[in-house]
Backbone as numpy.savetxt, mean C-alpha at the origin, in Angstrom:
# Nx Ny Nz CAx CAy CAz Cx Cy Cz
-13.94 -19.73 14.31 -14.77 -18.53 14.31 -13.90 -17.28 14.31
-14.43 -16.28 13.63 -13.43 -14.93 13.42 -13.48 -14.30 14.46
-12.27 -13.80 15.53 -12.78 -12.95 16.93 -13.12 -12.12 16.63
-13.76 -11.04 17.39 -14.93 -9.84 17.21 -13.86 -8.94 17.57
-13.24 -7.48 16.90 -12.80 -6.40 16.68 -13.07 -5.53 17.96
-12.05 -4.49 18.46 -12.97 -3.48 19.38 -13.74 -2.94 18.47
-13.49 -2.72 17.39 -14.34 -1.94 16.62 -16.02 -2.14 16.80
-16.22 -3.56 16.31 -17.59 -4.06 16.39 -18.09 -4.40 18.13
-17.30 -3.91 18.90 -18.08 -3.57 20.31 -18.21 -2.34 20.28
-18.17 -1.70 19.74 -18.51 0.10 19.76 -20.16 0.08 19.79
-20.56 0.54 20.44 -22.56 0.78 20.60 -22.81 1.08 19.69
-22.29 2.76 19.04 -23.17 3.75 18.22 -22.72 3.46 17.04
-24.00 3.09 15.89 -24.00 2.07 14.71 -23.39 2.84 13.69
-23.37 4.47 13.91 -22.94 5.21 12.86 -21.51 5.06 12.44
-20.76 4.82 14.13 -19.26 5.18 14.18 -18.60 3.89 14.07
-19.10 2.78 14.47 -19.00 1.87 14.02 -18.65 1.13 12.48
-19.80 1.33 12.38 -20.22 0.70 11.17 -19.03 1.82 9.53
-18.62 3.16 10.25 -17.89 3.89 9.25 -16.35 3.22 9.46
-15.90 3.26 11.04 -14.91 2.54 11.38 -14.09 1.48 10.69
-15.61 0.72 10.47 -15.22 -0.31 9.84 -15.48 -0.24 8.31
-16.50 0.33 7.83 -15.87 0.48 6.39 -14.21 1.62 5.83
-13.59 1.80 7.11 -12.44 2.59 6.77 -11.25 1.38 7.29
-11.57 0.30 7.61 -10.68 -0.41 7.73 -9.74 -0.58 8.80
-10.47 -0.03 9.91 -9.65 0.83 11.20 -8.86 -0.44 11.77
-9.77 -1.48 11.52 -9.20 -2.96 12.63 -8.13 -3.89 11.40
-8.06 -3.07 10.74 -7.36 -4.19 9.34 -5.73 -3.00 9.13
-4.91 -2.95 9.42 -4.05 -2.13 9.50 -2.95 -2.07 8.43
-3.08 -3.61 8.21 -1.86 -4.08 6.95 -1.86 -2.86 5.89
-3.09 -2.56 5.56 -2.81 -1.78 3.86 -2.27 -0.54 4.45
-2.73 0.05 5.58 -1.76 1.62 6.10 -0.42 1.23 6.33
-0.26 0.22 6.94 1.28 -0.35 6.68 1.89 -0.25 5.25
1.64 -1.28 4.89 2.07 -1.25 3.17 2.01 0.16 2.36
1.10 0.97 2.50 0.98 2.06 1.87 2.23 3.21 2.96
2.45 3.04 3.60 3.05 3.84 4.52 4.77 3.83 4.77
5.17 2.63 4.26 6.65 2.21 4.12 7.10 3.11 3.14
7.04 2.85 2.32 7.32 3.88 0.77 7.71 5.71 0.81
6.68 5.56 1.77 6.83 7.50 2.29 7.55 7.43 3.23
7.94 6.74 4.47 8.68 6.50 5.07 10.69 6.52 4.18
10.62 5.54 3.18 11.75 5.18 2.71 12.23 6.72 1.94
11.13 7.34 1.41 11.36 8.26 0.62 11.73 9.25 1.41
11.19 9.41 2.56 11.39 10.64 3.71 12.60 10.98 3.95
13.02 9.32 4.41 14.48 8.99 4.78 15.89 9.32 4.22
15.40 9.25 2.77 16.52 8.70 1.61 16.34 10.19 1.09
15.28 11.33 0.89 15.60 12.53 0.76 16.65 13.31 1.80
16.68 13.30 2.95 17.04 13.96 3.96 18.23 13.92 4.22
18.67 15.14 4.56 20.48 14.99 5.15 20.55 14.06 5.89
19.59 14.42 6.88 20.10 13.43 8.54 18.78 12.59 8.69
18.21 12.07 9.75 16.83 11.55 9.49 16.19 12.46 9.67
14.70 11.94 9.13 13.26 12.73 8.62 13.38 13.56 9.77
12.84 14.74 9.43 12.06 15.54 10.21 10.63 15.28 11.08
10.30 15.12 11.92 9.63 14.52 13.05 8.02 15.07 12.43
8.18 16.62 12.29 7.01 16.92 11.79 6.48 16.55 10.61
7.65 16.20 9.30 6.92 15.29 8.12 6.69 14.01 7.99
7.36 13.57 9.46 6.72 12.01 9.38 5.65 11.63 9.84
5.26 12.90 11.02 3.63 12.90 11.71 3.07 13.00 10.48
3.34 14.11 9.58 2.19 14.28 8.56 1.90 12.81 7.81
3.34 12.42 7.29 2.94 11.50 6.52 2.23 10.17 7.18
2.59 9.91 8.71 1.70 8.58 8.89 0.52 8.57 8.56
0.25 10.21 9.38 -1.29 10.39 9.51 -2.07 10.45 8.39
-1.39 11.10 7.29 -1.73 11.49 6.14 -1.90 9.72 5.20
-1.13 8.77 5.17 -1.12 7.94 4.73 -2.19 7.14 5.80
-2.37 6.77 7.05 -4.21 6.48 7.41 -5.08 6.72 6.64
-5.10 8.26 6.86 -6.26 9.04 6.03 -6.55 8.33 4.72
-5.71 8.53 3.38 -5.59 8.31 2.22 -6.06 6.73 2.25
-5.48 5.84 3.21 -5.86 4.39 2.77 -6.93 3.91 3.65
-7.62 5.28 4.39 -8.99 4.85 4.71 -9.94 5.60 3.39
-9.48 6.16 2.78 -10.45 6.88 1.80 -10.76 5.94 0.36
-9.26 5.49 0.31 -9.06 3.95 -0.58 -10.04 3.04 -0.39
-10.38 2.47 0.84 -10.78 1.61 1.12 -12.51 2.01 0.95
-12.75 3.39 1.59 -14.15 3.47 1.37 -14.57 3.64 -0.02
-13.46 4.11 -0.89 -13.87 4.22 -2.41 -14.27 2.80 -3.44
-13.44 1.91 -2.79 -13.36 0.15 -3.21 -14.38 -0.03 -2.90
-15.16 0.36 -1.26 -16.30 -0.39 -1.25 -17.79 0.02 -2.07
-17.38 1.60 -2.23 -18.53 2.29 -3.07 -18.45 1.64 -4.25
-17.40 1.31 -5.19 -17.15 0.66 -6.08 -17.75 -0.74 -6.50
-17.57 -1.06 -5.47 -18.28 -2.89 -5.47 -18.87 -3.11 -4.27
-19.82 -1.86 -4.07 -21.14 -3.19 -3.65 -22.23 -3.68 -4.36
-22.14 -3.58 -5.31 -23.17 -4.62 -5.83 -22.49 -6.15 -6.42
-21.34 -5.93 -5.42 -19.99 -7.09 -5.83 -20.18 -7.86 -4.48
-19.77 -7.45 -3.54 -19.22 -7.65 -2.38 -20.11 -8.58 -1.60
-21.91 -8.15 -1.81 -22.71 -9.42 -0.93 -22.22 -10.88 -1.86
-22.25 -11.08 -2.99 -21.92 -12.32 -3.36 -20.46 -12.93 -3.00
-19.68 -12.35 -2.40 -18.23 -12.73 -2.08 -18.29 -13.07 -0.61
-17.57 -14.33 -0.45 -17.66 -15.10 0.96 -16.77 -13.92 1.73
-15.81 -13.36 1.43 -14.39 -12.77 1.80 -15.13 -10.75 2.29
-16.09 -10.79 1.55 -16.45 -9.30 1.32 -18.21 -9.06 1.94
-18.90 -10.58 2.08 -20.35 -9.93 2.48 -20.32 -9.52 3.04
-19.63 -9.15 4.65 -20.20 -8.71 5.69 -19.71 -6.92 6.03
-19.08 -6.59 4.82 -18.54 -4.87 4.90 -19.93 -4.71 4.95
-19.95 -3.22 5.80 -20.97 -2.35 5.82 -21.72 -2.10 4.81
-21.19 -1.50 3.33 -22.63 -1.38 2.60 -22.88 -2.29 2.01
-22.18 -3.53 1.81 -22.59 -5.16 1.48 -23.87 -5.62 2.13
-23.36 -5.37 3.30 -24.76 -5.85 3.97 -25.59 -4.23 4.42
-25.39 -3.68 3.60 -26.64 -2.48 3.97 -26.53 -2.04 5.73
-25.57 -1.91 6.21 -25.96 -1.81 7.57 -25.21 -0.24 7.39
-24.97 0.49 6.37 -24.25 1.80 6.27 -25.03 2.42 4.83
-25.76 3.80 4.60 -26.05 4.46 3.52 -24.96 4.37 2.67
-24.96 4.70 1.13 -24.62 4.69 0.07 -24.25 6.83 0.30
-24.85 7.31 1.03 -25.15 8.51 1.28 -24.03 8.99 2.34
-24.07 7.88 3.34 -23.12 8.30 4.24 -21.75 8.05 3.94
-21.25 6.80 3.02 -20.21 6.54 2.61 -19.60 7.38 1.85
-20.36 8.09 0.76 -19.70 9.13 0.31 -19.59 10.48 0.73
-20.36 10.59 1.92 -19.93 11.70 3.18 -18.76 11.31 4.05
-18.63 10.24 3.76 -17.54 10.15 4.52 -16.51 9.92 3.83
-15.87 9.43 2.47 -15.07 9.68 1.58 -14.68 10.78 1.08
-15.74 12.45 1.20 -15.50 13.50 1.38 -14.87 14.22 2.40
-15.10 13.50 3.67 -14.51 14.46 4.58 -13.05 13.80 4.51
-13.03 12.60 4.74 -11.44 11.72 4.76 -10.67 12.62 3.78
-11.13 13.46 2.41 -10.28 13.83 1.06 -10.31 15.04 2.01
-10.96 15.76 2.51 -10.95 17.12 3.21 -9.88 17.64 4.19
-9.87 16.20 5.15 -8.83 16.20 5.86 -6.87 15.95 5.75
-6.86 15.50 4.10 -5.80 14.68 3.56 -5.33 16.25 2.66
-5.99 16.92 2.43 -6.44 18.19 1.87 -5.78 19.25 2.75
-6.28 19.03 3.99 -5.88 20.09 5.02 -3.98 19.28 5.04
-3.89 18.42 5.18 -2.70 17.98 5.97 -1.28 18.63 4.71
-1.97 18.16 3.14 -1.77 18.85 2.33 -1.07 19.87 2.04
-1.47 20.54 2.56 -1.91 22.24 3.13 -0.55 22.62 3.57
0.39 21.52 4.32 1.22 21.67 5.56 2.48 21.34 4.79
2.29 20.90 3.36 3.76 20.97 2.93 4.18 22.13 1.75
4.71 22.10 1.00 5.50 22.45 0.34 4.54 22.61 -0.68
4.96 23.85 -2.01 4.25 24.21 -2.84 3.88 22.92 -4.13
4.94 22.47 -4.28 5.67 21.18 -5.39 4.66 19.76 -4.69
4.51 19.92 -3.24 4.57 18.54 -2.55 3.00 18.27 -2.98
2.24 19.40 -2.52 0.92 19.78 -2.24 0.39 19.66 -3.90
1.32 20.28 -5.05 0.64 19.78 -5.97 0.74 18.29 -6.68
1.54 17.62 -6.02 1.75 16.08 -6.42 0.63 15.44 -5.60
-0.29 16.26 -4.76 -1.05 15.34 -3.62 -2.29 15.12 -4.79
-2.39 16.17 -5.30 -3.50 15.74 -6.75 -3.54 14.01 -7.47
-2.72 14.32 -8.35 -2.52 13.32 -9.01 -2.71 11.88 -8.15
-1.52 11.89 -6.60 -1.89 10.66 -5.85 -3.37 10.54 -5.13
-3.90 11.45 -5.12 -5.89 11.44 -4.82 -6.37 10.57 -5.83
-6.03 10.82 -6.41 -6.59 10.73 -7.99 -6.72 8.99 -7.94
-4.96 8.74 -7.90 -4.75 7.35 -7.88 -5.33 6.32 -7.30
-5.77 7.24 -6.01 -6.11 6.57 -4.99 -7.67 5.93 -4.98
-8.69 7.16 -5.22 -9.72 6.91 -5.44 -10.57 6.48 -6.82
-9.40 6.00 -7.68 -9.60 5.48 -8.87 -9.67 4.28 -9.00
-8.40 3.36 -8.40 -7.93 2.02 -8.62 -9.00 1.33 -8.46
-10.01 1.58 -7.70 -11.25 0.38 -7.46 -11.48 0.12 -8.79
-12.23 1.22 -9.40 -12.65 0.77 -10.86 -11.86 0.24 -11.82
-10.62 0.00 -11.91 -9.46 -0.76 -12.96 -9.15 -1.96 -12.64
-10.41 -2.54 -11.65 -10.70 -4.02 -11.50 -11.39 -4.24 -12.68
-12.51 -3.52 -13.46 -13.59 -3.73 -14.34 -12.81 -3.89 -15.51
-11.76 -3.32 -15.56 -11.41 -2.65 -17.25 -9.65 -3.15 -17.58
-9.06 -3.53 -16.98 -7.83 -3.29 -16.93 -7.57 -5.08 -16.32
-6.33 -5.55 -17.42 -6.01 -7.65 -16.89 -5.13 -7.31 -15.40
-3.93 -5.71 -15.50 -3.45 -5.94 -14.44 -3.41 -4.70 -13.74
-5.01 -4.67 -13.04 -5.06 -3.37 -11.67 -3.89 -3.06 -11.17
-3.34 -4.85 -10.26 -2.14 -4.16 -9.58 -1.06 -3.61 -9.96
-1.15 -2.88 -10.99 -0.07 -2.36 -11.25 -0.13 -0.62 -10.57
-1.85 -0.67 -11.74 -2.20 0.63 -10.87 -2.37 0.91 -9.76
-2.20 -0.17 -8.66 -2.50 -0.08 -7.33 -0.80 0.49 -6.30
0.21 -0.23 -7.56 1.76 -0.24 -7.26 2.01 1.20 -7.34
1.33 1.91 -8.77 1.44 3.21 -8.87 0.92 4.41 -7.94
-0.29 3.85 -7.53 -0.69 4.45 -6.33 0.04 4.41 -5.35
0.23 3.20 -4.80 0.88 3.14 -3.34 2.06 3.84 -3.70
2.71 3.86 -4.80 4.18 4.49 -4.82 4.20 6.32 -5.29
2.91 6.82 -5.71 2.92 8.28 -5.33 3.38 8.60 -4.30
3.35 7.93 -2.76 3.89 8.56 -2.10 5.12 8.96 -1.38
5.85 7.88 -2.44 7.40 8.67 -2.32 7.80 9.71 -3.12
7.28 10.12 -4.24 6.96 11.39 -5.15 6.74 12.26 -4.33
5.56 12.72 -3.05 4.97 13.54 -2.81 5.80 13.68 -1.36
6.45 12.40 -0.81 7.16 12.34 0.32 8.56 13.03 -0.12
9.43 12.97 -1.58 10.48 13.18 -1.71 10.55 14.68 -1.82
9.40 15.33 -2.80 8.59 16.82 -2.89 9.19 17.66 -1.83
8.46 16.85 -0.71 7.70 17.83 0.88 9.24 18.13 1.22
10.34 17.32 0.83 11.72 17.35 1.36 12.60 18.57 0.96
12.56 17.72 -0.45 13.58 18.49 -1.78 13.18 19.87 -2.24
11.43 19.76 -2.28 11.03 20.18 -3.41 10.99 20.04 -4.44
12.19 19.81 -5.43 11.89 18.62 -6.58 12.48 17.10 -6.60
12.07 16.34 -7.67 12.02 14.93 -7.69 13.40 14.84 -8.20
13.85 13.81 -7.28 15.69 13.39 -8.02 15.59 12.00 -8.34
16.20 11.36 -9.08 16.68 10.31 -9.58 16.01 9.02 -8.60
16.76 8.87 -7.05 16.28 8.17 -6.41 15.03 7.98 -5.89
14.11 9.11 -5.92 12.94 9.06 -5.81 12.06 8.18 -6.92
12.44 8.24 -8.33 11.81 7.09 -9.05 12.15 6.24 -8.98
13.39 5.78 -8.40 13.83 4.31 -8.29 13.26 3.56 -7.57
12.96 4.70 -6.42 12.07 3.83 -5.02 10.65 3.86 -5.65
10.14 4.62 -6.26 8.69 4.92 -6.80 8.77 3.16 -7.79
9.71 3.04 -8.51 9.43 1.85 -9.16 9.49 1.14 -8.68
10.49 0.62 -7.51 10.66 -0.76 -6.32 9.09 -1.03 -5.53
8.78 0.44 -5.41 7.27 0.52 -4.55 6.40 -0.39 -5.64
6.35 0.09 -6.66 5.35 0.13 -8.14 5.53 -1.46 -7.82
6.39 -2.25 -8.36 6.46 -4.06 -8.44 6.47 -4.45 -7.15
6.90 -4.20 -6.36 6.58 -4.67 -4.99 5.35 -4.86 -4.56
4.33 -3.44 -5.03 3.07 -4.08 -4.57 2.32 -4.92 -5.51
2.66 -4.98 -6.88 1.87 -5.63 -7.90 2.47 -6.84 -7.99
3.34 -7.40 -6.57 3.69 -8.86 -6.32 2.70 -8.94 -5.13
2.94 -8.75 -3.82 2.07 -8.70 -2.79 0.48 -8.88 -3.02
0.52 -7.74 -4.14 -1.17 -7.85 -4.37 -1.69 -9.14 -5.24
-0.58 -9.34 -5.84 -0.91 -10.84 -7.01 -0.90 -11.74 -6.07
-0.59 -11.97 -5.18 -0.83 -13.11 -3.98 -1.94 -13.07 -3.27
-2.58 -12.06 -2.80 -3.68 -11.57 -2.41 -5.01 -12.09 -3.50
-4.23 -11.64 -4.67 -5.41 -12.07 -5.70 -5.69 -13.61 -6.43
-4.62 -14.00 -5.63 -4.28 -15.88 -5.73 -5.47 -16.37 -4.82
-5.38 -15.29 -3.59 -6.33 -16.30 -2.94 -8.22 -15.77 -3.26
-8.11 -14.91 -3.62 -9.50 -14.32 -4.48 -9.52 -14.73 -5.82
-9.10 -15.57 -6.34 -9.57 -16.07 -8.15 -10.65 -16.59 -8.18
-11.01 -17.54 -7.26 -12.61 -18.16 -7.81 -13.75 -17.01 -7.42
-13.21 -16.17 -6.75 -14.81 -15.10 -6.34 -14.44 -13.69 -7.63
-13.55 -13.85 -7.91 -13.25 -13.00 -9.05 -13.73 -12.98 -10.23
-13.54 -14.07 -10.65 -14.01 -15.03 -11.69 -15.32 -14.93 -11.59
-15.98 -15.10 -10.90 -17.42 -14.99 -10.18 -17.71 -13.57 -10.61
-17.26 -12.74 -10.53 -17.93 -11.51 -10.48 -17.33 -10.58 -11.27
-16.63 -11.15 -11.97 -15.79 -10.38 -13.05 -14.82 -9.70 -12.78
-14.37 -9.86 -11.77 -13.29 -8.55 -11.74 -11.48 -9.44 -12.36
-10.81 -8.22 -12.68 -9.85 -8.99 -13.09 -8.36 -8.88 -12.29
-7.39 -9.41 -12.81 -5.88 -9.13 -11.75 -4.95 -10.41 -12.47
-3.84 -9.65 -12.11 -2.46 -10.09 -12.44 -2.75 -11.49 -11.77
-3.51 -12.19 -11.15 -3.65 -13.69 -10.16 -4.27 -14.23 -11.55
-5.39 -14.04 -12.04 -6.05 -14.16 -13.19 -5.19 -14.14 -14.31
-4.85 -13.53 -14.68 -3.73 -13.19 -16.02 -2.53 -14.35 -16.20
-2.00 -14.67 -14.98 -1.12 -15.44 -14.93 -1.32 -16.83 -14.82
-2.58 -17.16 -14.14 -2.99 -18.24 -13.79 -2.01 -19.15 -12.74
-1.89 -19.95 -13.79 -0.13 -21.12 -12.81 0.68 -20.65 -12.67
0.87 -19.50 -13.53 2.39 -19.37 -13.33 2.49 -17.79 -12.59
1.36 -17.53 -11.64 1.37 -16.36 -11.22 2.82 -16.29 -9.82
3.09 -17.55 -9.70 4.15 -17.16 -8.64 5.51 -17.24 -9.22
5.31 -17.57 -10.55 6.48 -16.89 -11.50 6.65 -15.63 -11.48
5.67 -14.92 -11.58 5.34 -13.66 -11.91 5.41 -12.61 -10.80
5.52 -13.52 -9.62 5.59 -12.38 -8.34 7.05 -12.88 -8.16
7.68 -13.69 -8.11 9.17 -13.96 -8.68 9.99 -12.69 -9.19
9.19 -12.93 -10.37 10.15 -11.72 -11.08 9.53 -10.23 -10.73
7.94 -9.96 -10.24 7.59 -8.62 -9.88 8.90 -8.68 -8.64
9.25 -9.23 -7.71 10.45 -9.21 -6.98 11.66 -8.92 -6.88
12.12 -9.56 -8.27 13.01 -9.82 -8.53 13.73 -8.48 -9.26
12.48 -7.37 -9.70 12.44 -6.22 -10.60 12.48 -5.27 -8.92
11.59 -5.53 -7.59 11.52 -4.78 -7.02 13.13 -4.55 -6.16
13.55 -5.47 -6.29 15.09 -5.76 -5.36 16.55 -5.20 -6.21
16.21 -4.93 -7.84 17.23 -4.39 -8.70 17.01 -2.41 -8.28
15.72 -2.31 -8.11 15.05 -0.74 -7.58 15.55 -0.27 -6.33
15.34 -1.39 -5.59 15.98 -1.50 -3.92 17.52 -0.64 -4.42
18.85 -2.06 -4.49 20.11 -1.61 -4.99 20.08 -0.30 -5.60
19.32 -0.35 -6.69 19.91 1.01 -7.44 19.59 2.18 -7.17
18.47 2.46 -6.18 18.36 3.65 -4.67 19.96 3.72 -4.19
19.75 2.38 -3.32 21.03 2.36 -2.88 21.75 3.53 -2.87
22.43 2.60 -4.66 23.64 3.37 -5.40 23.52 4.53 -5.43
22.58 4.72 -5.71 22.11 6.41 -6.45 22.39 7.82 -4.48
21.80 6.79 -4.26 22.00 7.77 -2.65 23.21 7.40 -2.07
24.05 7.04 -2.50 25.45 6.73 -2.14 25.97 5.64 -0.83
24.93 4.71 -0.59 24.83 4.26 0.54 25.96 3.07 0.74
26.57 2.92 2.30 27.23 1.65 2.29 27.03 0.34 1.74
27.86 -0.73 2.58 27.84 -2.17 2.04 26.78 -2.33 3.62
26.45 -1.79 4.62 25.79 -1.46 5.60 24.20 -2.00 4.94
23.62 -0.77 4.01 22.49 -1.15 3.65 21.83 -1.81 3.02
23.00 -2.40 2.05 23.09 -3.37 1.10 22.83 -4.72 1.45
23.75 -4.96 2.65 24.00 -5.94 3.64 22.68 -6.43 4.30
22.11 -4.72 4.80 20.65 -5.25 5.54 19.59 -5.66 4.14
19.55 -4.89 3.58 18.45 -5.25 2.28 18.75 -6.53 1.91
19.30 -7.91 2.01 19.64 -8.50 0.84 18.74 -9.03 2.22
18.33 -9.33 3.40 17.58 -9.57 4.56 16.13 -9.70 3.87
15.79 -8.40 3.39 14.51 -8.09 2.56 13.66 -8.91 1.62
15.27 -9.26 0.75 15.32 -9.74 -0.62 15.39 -11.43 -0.35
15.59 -12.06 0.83 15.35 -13.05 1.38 13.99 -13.51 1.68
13.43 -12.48 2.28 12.35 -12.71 3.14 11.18 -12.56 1.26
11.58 -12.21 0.65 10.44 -12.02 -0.82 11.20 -13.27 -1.15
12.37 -13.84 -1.74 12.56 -14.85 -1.81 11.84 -16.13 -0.91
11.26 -16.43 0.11 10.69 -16.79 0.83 9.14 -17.07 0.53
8.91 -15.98 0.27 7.60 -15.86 -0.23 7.15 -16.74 -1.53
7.96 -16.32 -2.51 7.89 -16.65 -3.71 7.65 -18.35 -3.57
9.09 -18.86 -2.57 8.67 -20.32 -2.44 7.25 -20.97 -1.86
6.90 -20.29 -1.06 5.61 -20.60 -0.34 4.54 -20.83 -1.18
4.35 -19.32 -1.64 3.33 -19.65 -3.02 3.38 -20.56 -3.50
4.51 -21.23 -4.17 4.18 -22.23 -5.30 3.94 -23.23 -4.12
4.13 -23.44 -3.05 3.70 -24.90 -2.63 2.35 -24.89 -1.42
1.87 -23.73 -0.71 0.82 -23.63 -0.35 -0.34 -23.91 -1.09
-1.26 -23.88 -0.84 -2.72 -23.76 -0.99 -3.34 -22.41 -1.38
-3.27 -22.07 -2.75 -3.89 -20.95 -2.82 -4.67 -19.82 -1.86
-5.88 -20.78 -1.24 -6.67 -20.36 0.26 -6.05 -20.12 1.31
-4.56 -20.31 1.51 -3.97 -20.33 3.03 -2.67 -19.23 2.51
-3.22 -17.96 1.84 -1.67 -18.01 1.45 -2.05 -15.84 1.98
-2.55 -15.79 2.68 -3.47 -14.42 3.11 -1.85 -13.96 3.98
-1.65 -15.10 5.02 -0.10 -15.00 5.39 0.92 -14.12 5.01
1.44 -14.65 4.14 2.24 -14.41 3.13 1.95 -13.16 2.57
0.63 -12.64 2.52 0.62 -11.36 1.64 1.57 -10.54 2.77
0.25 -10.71 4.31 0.89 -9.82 5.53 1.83 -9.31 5.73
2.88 -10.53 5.58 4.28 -10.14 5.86 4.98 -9.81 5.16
4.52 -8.82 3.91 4.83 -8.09 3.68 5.40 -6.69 4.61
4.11 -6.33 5.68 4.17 -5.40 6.55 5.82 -5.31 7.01
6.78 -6.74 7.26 7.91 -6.71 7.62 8.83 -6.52 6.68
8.33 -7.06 5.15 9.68 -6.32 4.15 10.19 -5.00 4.34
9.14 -4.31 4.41 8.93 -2.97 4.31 9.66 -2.25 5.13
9.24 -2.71 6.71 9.92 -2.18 7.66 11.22 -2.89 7.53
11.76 -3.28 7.53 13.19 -4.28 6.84 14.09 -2.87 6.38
13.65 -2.88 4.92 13.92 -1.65 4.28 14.42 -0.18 4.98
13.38 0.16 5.37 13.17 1.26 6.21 14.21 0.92 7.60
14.38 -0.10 7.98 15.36 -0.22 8.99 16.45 -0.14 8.65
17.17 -0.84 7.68 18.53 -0.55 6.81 18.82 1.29 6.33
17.79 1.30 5.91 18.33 3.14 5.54 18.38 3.75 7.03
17.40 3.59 7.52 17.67 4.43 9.76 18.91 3.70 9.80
19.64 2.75 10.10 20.96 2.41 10.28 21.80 2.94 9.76
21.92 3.13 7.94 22.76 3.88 7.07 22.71 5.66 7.69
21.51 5.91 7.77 22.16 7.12 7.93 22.34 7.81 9.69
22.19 6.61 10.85 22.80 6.90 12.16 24.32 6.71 12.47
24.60 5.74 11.58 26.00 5.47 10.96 26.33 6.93 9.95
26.09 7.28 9.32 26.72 8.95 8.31 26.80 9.53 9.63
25.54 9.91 10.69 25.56 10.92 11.42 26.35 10.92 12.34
27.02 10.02 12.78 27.64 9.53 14.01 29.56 9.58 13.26
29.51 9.40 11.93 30.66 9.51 11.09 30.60 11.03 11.02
């Protein structure tokens, strides 16, 4: 049986029931979406991030991947009651307006808007385009064999808009990490969508799990294998030791890892595996905080 959330002990059905169509008790995707701006923060900066752009960006990256999430569900509910994985979201089962959801996808953009507000002229206009991304991707399930790509592109605006708030403009290493972000998640997510193919199939939606079929853990293989050449060539590009190199190849293990699992798990048991992703990430992000407490201390 699934344990019950604090969320779903909350009394009042309004706050509740929004709570949870924002994903409050499911944390992984603010993780995953949140590494990237983190790495970018890092890897712009003389010394480490500035305290006040990393408040912005956690908070700011919540916000954004609770607005994600309520946009997916506006997107597919007339999807979601037929899916074992998806009936019981709020407007699946009608226990939330169609009215209130997009009152509340307004204020979430309002507040991401204000936070916005708090960077840089360059930063603030890159927050466009990643809105954009954000509250789009639901629908390029309908139309498009491989969403996750657009989902990679999304999640990875925010080292664009993280490198911005720093520099002010975009350097070299900022697309490198923007592309490591880009295949990294359109591996993660192809595993995710390994274990959603038969309700997919079902309801039309499409994905790189679909596209590939058998050989989709080929394919997150090499989405890997593309994200770990992006990794290095940050690296290089930011001039970093055999220090971070050393810790990353840790990273590049732990996706190596993965890759094996897939092919020999059970499609259905493989939800795992997406998760721990949450630790590549921070992996990453731990190797560059080392690289540059080591510069500072040199």
């Amino acid at each position: 049986m699934k344990p019950v959330s604090w969320i779903e002990k909350i009394s009042h059905p309004i706050i509740r029931e929004s709570l949870l169509l924002m994903r409050v008790d499911r944390p992984v995707g603010t993780w995953l979406l949140l590494w990237p701006g983190l790495w970018s923060l890092t890897g712009a900066s003389s010394g480490l991030p500035d305290i006040k752009l990393m408040l912005i960006f956690i908070f700011g990256t919540f916000i954004m991947r609770s607005a994600g999430c309520v946009a997916n569900d506006l997107a597919d509910r007339n999807f979601d009651p037929h899916v074992e994985r998806t009936r019981l979201r709020p407007l699946a089962r009608k226990a939330i307006s169609i009215r209130h959801a997009v009152l509340l996808l307004i204020f979430l953009l309002i507040i991401a808007l204000l936070l916005g507000l708090q960077l840089n002229h360059n930063a603030l206009l890159l927050c466009i385009p990643g809105a954009f991304l954000a509250v789009s991707y639901p629908l390029t399930k309908r139309f498009i064999d491989a969403p996750q790509l657009y989902l990679g592109m999304s999640f990875g605006w925010s080292v664009i808009i993280a490198w911005a708030a720093v520099k002010e403009n975009v350097d070299w290493p900022a697309w490198t990490l923007f592309l490591a972000t880009v295949f990294w998640a359109t591996g993660y997510d192809t595993i995710y969508g390994m274990v959603d193919k038969k309700d997919d199939i079902k309801i039309g939606v499409r994905s790189t799990a679909l596209l590939f079929g058998d050989h989709a853990w080929k394919a997150v293989g090499i989405f890997y294998f593309i994200t770990a050449f992006f990794w290095f060539l940050s690296g290089y590009l930011l001039h970093y030791s055999l220090v971070f190199h050393t810790i990353l190849l840790i990273a590049m293990l732990h996706l190596a890892r993965q890759v094996i699992l897939i092919r020999k798990l059970p499609e259905s048991t493989l939800i795992p595996v997406f998760i721990s992703n949450t630790w590549t990430g921070g992996i990453v992000l731990l190797a560059m905080m080392i690289e540059k407490t080591i510069f500072l201390k040199g």
